[in-house]
N, C-alpha and C positions, 0 to 999 in steps of 0.2 A: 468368437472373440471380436472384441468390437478395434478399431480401426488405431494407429500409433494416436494420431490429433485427435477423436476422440477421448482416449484413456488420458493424452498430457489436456485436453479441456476438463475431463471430467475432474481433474485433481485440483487443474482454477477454480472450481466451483467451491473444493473444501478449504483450500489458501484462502478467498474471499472472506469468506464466513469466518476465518480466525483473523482476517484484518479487522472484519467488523467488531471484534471483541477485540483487538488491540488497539482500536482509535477508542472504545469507550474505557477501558483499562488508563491509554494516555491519557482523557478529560477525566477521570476521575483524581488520578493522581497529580495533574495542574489543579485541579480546586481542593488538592491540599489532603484527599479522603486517603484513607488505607488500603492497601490493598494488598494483599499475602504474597509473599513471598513464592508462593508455593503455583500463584497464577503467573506470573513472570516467569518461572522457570518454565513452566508449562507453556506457555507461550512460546518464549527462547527453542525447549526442546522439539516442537512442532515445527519452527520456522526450519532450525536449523538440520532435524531429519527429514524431517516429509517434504518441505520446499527445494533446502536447498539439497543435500545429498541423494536424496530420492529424483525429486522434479527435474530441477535442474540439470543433474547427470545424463538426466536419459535425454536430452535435448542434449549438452556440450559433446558427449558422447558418441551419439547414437542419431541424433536427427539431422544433426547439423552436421556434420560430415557429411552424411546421406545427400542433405540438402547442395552443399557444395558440389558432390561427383554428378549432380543431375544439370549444374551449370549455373547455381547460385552464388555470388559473390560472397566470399569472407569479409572483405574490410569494401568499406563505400555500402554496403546494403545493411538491411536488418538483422543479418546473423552478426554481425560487428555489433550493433548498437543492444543487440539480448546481448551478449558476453559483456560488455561493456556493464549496463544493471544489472546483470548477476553478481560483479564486482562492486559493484558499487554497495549493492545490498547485503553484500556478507562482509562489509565496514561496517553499516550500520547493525546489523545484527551484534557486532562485535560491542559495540558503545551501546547498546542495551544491555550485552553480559556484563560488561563493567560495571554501570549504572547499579544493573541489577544483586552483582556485588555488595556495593556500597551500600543500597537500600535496605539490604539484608542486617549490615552494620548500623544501622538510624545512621547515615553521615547525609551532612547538612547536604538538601539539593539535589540528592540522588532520582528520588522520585521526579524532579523537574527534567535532568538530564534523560533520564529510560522514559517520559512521556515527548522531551520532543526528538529522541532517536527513533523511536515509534512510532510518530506520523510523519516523518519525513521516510520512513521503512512503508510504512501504509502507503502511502501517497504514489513512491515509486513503483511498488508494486500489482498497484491496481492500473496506472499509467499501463507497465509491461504487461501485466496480463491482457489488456487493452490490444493493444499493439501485434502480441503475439494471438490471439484470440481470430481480429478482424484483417490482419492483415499476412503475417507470418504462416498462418496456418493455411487460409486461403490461397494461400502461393502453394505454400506445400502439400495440398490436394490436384492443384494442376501438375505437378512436379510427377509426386509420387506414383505408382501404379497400387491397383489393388495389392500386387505380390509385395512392392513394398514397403506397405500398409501393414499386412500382416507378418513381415518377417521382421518390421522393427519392434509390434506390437509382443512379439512371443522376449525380441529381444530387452523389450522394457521389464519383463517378467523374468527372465535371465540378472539384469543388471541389480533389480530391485532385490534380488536373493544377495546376490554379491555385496551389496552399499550397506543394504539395512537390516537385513537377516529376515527370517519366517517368522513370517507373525507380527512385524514391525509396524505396517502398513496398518492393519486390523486395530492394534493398539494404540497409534495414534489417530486413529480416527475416536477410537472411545474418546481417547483425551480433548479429541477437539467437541467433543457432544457435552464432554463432562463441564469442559472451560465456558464454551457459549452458554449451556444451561448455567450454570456459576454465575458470570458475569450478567447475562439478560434474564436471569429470574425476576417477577414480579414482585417489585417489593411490599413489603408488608403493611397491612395499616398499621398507624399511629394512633393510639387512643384518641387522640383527637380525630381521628378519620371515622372511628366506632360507631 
């Protein structure tokens, strides 16, 4: 079983990869192009199981306590400033479901609002996985011991049954392979391109 901050890094590595198709989802829909409905929900549904109820959890939960009883400040240090973007990003998630709402309806401007809740959701995100990545996590390998490496890593696998059910995990990973292949397919030539 690999280590708590490897398995919450290895999960940065899939958030990434769905920001990277949510900033081209937002450029596509600022110059105006289409874009299904069906990839915004998809999107929406990845951010807000797999990031936030999944990822999230096991860090507000489970690491950051941990992190606190070893002698880490709650407010004035970095466990303050993640809780703090994790709020802030589950605003913006919220002004993309709306968005995403409305865009479902053609209502004027929708696709403008869900593209720039979207990279300003991008932006943050990569910032905190930054953050939590190079510096968060690094504290929390001097912190933790092997034992409570592995007793949070069993307990990320405890909570992830409880948040998101069996299977969930698996599933949206298809979805996120399904949506990046979707969005960065090669596009096709144009008879002109022939």
């Amino acid at each position: 079983m690999i280590s708590a901050t490897a398995a919450l890094r290895q999960e940065h590595t899939a958030i990434l990869r769905m920001l990277d198709a949510t900033e081209e989802v937002a450029a596509r829909l600022e110059r105006g192009d289409r874009v299904t409905s069906d990839t915004l929900e998809g999107l929406l549904e990845f951010f807000r199981i797999f990031a936030d109820r999944c990822h999230h959890t096991k860090e507000e939960d489970l690491l950051f306590p941990r992190l606190e009883q070893k002698g880490m400040p709650h407010q004035g240090g970095p466990i303050g400033v993640m809780l703090r973007e994790h709020t802030m990003g589950r605003s913006l998630i919220r002004q993309m479901a709306e968005a995403s709402e409305d865009y479902r309806k053609d209502a004027a401007g929708a696709g403008s609002r869900w593209a720039n809740a979207a990279a300003e959701y991008a932006a943050l995100l990569r910032s905190h996985i930054e953050k939590e990545n190079n510096i968060l996590f690094v504290i929390a390998e001097r912190l933790l011991s092997d034992a409570d490496q592995q007793e949070l890593s069993e307990q990320f696998e405890r909570i992830e049954m409880e948040k998101i059910g069996a299977g969930t995990h698996q599933r949206l990973h298809g979805l996120m392979e399904r949506i990046v292949k979707e969005v960065f397919a090669e596009a096709r030539p144009t008879p002109m391109q022939l």
